[in-house]
mmCIF file of the N, C-alpha and C atoms, coordinates in Angstrom:
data_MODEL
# 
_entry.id   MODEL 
# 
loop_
_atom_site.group_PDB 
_atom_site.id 
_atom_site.type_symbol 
_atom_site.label_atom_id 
_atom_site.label_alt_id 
_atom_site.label_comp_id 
_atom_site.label_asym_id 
_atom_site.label_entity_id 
_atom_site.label_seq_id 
_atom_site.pdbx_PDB_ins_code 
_atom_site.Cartn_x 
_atom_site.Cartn_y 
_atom_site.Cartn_z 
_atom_site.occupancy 
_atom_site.B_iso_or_equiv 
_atom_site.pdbx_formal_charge 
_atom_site.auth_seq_id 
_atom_site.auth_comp_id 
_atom_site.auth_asym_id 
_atom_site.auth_atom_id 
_atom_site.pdbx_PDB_model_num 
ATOM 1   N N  . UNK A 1 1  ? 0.840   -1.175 0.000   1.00 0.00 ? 1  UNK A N  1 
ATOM 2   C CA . UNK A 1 1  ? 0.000   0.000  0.000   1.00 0.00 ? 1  UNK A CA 1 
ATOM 3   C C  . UNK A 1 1  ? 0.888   1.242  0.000   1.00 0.00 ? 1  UNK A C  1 
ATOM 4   N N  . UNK A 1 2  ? 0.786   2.107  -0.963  1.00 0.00 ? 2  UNK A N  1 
ATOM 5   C CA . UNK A 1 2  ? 1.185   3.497  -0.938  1.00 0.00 ? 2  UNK A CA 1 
ATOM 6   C C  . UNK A 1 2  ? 0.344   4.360  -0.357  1.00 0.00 ? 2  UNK A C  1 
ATOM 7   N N  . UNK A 1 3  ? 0.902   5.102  0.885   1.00 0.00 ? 3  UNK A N  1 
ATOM 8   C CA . UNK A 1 3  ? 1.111   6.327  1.144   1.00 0.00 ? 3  UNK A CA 1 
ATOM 9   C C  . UNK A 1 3  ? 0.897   7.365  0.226   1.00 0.00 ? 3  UNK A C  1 
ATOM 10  N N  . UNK A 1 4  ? 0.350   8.370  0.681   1.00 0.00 ? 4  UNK A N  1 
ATOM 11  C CA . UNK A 1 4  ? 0.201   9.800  0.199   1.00 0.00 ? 4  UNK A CA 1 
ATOM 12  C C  . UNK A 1 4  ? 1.098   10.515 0.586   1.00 0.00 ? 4  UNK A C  1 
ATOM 13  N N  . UNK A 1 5  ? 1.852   10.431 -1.004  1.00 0.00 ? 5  UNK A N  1 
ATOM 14  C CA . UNK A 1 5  ? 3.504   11.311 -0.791  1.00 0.00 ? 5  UNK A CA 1 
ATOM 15  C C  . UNK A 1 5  ? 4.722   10.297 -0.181  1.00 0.00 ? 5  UNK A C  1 
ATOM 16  N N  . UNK A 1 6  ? 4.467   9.201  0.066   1.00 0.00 ? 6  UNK A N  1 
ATOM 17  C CA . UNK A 1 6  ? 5.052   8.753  0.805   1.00 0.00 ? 6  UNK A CA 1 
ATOM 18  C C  . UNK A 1 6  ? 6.849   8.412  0.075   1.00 0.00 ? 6  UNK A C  1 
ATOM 19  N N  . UNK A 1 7  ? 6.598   8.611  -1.005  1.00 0.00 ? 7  UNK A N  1 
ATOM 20  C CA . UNK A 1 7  ? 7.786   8.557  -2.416  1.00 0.00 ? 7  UNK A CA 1 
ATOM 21  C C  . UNK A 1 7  ? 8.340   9.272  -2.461  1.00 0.00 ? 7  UNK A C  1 
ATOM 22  N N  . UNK A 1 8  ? 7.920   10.601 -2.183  1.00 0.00 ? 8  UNK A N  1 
ATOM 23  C CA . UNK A 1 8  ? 8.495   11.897 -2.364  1.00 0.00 ? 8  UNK A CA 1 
ATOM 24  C C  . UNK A 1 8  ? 9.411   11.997 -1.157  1.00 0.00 ? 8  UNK A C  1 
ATOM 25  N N  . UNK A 1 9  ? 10.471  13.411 -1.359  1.00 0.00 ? 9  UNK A N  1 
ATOM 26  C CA . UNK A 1 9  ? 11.373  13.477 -0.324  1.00 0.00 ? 9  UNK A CA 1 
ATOM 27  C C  . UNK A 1 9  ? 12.277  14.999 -0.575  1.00 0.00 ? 9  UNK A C  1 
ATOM 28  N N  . UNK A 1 10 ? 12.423  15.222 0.283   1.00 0.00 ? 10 UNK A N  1 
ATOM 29  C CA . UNK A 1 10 ? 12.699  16.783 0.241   1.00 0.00 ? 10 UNK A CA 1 
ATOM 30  C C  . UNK A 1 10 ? 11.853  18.042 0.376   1.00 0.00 ? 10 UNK A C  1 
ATOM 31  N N  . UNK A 1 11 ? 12.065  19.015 -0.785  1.00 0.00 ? 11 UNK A N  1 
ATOM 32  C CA . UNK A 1 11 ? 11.230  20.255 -0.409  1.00 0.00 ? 11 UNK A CA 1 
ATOM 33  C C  . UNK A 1 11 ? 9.557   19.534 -1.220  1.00 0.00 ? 11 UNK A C  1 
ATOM 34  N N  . UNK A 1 12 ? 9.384   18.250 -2.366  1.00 0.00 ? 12 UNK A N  1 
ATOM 35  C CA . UNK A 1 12 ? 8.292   18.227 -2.627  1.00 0.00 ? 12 UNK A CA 1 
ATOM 36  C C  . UNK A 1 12 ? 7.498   17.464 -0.864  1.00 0.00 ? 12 UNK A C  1 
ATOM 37  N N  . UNK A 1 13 ? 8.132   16.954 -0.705  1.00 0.00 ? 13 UNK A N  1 
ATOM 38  C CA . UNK A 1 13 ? 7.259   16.220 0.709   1.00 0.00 ? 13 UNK A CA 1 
ATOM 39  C C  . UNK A 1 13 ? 6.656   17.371 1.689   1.00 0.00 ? 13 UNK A C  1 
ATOM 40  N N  . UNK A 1 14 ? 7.891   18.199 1.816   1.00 0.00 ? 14 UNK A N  1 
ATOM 41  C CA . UNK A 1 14 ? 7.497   19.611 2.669   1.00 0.00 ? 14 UNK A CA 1 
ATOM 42  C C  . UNK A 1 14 ? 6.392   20.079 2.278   1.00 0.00 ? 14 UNK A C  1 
ATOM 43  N N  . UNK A 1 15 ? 6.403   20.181 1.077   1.00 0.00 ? 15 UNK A N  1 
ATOM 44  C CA . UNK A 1 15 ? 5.512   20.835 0.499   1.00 0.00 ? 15 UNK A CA 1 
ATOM 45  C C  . UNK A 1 15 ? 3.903   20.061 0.484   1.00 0.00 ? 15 UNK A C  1 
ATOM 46  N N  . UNK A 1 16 ? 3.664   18.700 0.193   1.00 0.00 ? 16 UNK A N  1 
ATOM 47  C CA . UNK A 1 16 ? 3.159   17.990 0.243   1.00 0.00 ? 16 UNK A CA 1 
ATOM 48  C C  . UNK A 1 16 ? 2.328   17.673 1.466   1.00 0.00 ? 16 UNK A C  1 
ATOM 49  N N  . UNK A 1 17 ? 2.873   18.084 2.769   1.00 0.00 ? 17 UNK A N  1 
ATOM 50  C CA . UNK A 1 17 ? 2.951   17.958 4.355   1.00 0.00 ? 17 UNK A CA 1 
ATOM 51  C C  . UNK A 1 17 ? 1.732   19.080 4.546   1.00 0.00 ? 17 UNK A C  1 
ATOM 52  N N  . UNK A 1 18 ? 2.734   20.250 4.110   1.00 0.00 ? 18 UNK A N  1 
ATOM 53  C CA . UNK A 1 18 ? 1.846   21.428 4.180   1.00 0.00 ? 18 UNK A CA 1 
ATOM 54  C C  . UNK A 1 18 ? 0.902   21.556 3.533   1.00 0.00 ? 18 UNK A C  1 
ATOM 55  N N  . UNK A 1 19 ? 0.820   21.248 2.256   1.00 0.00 ? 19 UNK A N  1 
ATOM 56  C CA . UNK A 1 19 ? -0.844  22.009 1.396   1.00 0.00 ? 19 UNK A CA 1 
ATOM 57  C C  . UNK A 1 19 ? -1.697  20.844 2.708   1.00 0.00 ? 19 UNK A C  1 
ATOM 58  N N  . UNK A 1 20 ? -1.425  19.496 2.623   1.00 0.00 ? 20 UNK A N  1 
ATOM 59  C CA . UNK A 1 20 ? -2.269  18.507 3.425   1.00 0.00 ? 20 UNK A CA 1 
ATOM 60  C C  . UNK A 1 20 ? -2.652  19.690 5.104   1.00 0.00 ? 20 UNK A C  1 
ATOM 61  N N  . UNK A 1 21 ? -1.868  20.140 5.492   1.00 0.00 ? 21 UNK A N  1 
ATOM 62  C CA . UNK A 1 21 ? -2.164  20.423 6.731   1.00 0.00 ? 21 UNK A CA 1 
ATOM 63  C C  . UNK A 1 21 ? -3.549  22.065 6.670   1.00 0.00 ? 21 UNK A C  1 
ATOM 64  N N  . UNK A 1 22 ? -3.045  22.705 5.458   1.00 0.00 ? 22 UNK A N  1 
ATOM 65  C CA . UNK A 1 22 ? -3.659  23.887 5.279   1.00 0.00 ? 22 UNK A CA 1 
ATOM 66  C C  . UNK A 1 22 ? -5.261  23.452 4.660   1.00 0.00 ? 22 UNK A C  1 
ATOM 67  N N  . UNK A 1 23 ? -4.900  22.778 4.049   1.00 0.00 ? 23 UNK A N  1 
ATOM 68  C CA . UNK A 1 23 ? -6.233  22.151 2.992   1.00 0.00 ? 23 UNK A CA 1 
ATOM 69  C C  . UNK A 1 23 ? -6.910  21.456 4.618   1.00 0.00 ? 23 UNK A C  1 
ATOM 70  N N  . UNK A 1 24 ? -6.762  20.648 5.299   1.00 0.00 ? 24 UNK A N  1 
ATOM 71  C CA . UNK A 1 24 ? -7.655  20.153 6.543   1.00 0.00 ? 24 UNK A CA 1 
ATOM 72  C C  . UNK A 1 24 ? -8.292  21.329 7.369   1.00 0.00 ? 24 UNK A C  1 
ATOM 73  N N  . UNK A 1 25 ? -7.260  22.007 8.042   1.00 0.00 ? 25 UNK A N  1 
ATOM 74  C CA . UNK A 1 25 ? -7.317  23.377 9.068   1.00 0.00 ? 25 UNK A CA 1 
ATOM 75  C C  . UNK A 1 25 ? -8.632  24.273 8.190   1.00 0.00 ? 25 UNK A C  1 
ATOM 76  N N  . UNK A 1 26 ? -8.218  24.263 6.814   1.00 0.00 ? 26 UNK A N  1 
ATOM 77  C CA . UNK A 1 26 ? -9.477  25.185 6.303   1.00 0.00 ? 26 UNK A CA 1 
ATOM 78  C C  . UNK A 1 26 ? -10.566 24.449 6.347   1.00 0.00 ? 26 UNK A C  1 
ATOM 79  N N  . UNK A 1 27 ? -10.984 23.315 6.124   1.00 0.00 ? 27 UNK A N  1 
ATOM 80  C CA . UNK A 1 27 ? -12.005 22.172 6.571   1.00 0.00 ? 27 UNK A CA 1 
ATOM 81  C C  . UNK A 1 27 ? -12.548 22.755 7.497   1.00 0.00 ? 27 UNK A C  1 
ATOM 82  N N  . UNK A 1 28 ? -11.734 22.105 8.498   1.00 0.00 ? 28 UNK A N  1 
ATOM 83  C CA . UNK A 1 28 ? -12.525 22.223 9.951   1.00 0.00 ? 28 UNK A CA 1 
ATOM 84  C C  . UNK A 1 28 ? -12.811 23.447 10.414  1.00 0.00 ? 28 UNK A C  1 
ATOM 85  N N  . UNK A 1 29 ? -12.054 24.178 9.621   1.00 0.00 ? 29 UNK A N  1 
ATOM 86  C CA . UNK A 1 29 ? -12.635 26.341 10.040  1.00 0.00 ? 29 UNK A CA 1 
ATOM 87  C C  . UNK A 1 29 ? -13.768 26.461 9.419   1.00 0.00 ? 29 UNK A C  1 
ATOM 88  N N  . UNK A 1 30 ? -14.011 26.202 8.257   1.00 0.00 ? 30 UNK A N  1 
ATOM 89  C CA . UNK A 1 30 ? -15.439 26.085 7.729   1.00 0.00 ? 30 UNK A CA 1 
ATOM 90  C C  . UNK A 1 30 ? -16.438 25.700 8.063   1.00 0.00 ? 30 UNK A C  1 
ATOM 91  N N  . UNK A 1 31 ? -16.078 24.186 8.698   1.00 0.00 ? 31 UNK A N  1 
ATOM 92  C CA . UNK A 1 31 ? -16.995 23.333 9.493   1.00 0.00 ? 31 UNK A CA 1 
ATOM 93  C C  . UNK A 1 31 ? -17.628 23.745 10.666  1.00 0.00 ? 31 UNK A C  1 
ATOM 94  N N  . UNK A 1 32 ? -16.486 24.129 11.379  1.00 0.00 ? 32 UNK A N  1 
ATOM 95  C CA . UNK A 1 32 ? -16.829 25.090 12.638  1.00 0.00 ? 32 UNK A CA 1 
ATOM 96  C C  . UNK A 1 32 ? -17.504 26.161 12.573  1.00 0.00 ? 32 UNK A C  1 
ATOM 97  N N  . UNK A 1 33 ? -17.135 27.007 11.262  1.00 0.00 ? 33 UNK A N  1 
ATOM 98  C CA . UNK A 1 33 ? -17.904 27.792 11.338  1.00 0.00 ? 33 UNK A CA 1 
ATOM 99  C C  . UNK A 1 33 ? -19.643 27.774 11.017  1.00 0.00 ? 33 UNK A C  1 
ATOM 100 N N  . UNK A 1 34 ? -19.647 26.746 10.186  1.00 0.00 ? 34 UNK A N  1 
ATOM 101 C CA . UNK A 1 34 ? -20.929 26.599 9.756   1.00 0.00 ? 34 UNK A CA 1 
ATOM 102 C C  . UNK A 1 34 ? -21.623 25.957 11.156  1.00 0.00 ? 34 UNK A C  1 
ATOM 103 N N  . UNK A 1 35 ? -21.378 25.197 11.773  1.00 0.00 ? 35 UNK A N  1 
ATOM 104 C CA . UNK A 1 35 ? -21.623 24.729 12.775  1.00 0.00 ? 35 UNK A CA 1 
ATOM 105 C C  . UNK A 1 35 ? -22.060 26.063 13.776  1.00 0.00 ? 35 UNK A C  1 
ATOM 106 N N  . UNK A 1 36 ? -21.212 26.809 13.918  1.00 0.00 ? 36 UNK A N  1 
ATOM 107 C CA . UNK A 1 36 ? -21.551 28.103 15.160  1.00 0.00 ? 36 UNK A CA 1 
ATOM 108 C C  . UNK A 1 36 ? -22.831 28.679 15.011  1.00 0.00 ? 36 UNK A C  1 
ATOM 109 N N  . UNK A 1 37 ? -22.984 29.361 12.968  1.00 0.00 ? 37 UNK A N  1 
ATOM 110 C CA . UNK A 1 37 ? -24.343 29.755 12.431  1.00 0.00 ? 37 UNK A CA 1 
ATOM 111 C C  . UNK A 1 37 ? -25.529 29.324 12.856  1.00 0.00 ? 37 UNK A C  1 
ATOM 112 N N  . UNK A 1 38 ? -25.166 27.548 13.291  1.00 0.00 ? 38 UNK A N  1 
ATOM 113 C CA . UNK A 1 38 ? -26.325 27.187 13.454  1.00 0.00 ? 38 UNK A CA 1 
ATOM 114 C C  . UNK A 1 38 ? -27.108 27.419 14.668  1.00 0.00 ? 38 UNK A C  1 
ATOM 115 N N  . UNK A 1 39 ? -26.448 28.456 15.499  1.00 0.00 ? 39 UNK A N  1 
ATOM 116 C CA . UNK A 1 39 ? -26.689 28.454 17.075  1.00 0.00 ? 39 UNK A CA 1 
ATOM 117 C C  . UNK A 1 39 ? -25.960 27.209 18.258  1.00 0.00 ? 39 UNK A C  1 
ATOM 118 N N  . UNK A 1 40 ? -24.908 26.708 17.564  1.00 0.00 ? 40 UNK A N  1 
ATOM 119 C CA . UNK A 1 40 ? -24.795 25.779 18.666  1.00 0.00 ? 40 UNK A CA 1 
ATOM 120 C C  . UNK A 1 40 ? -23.794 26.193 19.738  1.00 0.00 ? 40 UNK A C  1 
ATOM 121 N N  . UNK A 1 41 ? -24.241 25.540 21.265  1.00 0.00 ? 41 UNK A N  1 
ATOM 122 C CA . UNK A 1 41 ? -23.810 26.497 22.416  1.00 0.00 ? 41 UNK A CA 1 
ATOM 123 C C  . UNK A 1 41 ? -22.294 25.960 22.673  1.00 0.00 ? 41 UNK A C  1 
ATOM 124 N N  . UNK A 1 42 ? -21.673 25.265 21.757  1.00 0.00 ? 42 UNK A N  1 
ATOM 125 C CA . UNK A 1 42 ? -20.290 24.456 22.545  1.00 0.00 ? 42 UNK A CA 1 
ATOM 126 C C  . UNK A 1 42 ? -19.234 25.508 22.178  1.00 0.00 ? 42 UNK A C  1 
ATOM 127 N N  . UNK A 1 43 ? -19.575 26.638 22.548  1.00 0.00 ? 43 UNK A N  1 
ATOM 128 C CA . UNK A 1 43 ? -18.384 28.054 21.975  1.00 0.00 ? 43 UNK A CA 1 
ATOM 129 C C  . UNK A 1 43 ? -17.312 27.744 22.893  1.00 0.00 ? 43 UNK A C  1 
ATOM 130 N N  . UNK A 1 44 ? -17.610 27.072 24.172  1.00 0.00 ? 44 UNK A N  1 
ATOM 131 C CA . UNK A 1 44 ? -16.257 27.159 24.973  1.00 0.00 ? 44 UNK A CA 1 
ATOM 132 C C  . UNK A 1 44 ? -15.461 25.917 24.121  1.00 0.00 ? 44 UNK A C  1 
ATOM 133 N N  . UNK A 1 45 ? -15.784 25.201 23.575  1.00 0.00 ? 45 UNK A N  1 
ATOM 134 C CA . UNK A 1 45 ? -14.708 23.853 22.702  1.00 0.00 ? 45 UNK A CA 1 
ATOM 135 C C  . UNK A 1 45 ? -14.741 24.534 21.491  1.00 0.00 ? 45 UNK A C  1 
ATOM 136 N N  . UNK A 1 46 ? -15.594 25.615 20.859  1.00 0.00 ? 46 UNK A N  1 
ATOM 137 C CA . UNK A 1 46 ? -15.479 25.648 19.565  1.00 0.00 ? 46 UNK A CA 1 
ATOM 138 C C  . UNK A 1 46 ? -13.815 26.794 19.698  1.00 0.00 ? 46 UNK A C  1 
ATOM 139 N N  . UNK A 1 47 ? -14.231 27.873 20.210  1.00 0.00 ? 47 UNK A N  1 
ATOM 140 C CA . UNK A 1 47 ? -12.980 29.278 20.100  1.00 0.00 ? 47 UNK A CA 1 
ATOM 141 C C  . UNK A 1 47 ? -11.730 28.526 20.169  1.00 0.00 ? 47 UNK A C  1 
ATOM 142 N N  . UNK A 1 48 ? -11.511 27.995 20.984  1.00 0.00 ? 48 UNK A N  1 
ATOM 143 C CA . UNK A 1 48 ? -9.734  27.086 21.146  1.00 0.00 ? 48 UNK A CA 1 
ATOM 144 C C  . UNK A 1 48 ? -9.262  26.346 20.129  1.00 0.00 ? 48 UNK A C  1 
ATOM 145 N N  . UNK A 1 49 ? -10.351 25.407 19.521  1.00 0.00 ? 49 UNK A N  1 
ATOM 146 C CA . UNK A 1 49 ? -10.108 24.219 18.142  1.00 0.00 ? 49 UNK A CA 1 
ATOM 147 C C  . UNK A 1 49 ? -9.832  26.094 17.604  1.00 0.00 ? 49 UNK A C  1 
ATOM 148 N N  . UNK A 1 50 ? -10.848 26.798 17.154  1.00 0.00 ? 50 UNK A N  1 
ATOM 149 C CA . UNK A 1 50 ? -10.376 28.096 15.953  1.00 0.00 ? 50 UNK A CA 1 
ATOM 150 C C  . UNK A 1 50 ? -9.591  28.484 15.964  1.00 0.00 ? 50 UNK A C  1 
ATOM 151 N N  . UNK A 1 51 ? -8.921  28.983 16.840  1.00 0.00 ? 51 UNK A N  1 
ATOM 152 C CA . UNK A 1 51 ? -7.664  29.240 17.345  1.00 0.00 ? 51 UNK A CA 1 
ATOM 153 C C  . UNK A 1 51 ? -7.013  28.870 16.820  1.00 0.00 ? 51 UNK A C  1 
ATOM 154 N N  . UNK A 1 52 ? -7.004  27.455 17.214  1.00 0.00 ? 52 UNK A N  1 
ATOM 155 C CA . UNK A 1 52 ? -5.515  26.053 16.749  1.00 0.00 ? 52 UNK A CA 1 
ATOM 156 C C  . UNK A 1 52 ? -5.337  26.123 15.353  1.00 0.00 ? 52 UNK A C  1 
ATOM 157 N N  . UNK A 1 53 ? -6.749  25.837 14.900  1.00 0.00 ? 53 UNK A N  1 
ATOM 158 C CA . UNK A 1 53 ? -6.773  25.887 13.613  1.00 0.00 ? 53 UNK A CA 1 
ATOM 159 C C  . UNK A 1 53 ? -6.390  27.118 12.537  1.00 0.00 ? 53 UNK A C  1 
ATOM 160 N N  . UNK A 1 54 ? -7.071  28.238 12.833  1.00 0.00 ? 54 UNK A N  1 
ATOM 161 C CA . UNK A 1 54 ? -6.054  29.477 12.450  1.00 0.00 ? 54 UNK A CA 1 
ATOM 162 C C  . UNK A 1 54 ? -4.745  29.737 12.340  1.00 0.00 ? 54 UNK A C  1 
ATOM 163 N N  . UNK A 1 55 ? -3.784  29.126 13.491  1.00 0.00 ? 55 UNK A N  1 
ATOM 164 C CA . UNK A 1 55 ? -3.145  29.225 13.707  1.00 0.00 ? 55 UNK A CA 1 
ATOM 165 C C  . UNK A 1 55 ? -2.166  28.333 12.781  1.00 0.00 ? 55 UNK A C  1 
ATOM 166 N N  . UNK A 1 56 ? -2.636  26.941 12.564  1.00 0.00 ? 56 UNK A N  1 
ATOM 167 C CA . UNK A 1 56 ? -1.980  26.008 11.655  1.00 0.00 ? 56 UNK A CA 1 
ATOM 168 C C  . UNK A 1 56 ? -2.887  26.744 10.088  1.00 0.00 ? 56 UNK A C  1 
ATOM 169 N N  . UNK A 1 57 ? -3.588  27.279 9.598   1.00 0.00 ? 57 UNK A N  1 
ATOM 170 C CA . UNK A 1 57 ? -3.716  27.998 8.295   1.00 0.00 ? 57 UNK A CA 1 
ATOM 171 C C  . UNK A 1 57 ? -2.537  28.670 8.369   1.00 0.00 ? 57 UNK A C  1 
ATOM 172 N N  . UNK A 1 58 ? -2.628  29.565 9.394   1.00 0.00 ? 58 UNK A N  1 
ATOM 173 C CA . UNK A 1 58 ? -1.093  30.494 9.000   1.00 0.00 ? 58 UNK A CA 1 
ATOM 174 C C  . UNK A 1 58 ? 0.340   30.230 8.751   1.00 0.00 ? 58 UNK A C  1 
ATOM 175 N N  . UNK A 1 59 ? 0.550   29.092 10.173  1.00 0.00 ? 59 UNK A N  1 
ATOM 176 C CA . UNK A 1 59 ? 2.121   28.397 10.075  1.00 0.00 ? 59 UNK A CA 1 
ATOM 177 C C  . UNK A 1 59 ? 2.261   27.659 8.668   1.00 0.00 ? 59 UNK A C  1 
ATOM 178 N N  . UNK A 1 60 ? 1.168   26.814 7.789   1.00 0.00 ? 60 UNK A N  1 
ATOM 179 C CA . UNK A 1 60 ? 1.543   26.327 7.201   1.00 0.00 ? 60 UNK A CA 1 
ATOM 180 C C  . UNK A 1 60 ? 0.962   27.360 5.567   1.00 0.00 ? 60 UNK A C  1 
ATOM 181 N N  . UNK A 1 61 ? 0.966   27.784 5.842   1.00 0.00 ? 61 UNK A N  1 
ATOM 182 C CA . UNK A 1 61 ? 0.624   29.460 4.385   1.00 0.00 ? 61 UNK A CA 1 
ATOM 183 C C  . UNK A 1 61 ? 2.269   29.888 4.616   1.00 0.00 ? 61 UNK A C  1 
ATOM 184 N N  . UNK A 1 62 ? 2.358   30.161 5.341   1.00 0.00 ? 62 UNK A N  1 
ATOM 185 C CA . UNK A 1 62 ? 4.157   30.388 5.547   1.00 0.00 ? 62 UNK A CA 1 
ATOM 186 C C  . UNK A 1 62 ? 5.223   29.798 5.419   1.00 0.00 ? 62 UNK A C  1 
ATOM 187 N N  . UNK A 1 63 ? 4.907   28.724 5.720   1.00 0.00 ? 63 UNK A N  1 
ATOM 188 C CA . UNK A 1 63 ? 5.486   27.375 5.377   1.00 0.00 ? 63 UNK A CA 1 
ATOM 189 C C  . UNK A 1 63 ? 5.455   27.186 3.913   1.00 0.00 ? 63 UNK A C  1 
ATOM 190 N N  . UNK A 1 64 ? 4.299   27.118 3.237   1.00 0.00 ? 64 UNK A N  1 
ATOM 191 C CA . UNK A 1 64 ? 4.488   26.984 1.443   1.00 0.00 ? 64 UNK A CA 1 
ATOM 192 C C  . UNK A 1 64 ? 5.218   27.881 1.097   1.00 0.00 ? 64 UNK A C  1 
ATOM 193 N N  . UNK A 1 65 ? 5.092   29.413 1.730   1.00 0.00 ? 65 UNK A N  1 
ATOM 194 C CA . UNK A 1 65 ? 5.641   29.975 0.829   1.00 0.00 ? 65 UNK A CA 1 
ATOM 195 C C  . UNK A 1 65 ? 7.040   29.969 0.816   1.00 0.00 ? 65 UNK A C  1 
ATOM 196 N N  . UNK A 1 66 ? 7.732   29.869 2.212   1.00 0.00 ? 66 UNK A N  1 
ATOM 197 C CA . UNK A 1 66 ? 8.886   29.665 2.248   1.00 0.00 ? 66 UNK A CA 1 
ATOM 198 C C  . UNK A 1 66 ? 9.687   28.581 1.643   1.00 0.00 ? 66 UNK A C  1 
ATOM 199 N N  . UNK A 1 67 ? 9.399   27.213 1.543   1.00 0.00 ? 67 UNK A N  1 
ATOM 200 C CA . UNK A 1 67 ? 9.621   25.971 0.839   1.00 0.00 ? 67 UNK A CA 1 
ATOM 201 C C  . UNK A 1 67 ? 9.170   26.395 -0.743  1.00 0.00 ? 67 UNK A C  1 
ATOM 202 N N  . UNK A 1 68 ? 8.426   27.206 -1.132  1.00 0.00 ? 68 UNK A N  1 
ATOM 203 C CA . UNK A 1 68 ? 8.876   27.437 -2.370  1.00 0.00 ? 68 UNK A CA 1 
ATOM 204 C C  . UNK A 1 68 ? 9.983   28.784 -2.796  1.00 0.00 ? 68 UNK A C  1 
ATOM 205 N N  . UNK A 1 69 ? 9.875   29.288 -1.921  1.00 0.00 ? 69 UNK A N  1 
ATOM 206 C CA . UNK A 1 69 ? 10.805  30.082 -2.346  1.00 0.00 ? 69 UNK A CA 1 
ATOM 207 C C  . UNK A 1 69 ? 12.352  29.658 -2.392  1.00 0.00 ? 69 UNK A C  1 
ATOM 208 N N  . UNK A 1 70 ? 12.550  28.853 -1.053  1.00 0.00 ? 70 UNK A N  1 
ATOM 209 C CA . UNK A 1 70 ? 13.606  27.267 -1.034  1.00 0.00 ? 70 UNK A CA 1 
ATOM 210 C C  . UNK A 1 70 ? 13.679  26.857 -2.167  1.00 0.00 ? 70 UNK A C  1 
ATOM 211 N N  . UNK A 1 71 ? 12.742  26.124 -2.652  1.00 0.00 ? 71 UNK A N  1 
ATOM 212 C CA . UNK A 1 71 ? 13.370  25.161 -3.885  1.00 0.00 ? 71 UNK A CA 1 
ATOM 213 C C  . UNK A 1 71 ? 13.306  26.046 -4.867  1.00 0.00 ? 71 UNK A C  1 
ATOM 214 N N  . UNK A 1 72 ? 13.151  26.949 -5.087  1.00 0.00 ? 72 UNK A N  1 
ATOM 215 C CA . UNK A 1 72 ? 13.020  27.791 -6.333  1.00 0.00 ? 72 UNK A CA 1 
ATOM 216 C C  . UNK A 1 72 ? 15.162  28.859 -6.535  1.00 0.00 ? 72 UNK A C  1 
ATOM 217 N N  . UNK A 1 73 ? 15.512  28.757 -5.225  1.00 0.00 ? 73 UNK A N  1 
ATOM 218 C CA . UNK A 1 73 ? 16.871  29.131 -4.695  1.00 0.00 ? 73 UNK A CA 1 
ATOM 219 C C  . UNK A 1 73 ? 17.333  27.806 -5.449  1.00 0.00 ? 73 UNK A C  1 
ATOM 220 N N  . UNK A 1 74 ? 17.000  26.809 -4.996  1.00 0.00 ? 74 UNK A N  1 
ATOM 221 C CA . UNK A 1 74 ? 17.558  25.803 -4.928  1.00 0.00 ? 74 UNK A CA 1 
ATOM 222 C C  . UNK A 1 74 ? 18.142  25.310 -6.242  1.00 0.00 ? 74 UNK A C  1 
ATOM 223 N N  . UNK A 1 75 ? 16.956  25.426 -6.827  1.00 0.00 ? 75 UNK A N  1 
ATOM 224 C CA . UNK A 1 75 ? 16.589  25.009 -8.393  1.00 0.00 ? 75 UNK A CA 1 
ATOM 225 C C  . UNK A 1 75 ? 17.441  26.002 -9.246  1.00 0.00 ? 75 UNK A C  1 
ATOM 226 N N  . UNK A 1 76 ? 17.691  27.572 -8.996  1.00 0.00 ? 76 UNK A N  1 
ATOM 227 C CA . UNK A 1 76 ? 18.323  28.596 -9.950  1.00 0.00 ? 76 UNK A CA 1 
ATOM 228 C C  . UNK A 1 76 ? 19.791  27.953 -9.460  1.00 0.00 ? 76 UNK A C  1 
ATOM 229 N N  . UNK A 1 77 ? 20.144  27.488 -8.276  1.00 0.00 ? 77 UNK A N  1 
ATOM 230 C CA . UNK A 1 77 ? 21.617  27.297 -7.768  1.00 0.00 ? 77 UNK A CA 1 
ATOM 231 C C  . UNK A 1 77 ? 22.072  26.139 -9.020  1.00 0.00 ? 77 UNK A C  1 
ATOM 232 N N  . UNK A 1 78 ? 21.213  25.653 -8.215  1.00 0.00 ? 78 UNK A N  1 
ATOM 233 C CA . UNK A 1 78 ? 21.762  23.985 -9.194  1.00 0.00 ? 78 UNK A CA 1 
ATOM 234 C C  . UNK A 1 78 ? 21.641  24.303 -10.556 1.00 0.00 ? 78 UNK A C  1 
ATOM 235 N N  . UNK A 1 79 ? 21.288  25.056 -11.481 1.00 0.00 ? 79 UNK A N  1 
ATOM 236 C CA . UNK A 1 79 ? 20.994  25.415 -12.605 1.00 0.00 ? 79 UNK A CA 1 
ATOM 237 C C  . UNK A 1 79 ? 22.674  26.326 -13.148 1.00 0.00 ? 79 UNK A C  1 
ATOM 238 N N  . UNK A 1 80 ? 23.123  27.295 -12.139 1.00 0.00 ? 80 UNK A N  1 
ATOM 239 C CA . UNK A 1 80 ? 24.006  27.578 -12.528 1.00 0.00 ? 80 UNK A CA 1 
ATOM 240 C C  . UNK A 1 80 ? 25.157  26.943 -12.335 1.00 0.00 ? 80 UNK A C  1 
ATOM 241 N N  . UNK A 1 81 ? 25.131  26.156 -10.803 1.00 0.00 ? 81 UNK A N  1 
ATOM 242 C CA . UNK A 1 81 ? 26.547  25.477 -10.756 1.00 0.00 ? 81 UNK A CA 1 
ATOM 243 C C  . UNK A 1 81 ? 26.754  24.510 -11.859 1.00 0.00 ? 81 UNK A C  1 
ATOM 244 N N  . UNK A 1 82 ? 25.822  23.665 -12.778 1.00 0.00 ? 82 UNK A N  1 
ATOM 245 C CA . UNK A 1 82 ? 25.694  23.133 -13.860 1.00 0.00 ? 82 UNK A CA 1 
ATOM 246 C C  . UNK A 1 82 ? 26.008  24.062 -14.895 1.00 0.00 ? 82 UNK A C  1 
# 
């Protein structure tokens, strides 16, 4: 059985790690949020998950961009030392 990504290695895995983590976090922010609309009273469990979750949208939005800007260094290096 293959893994998702599990082949990959380096900045594509990084990369791979992250869209997976940003693509979920926005899930469950959505979810949550649609969930709140509906009037439901569990705000003291809902604000903390938002939080978390916000928080991993951002680390890993930063994260892509930095790992591409990485392999994109990476990629012009190796291009000229060749």
């Amino acid at each position: 059985m293959k893994l998702f990504g599990y082949e990959l290695e380096g900045f594509a895995k990084a990369l791979v790690i992250l869209v997976a983590v940003f693509l979920v976090a926005s899930g469950l922010c959505g979810l949550q949020w649609a969930a709140s609309r509906g009037g439901s009273r569990l705000d003291a469990v809902f604000l903390p998950l938002g939080i978390v979750e916000l928080i991993a949208i951002l680390l890993s939005a930063v994260g892509i961009v930095l790992v591409l800007i990485a392999w994109g260094i990476r990629a012009l290096f190796d291009r000229s030392a060749n």
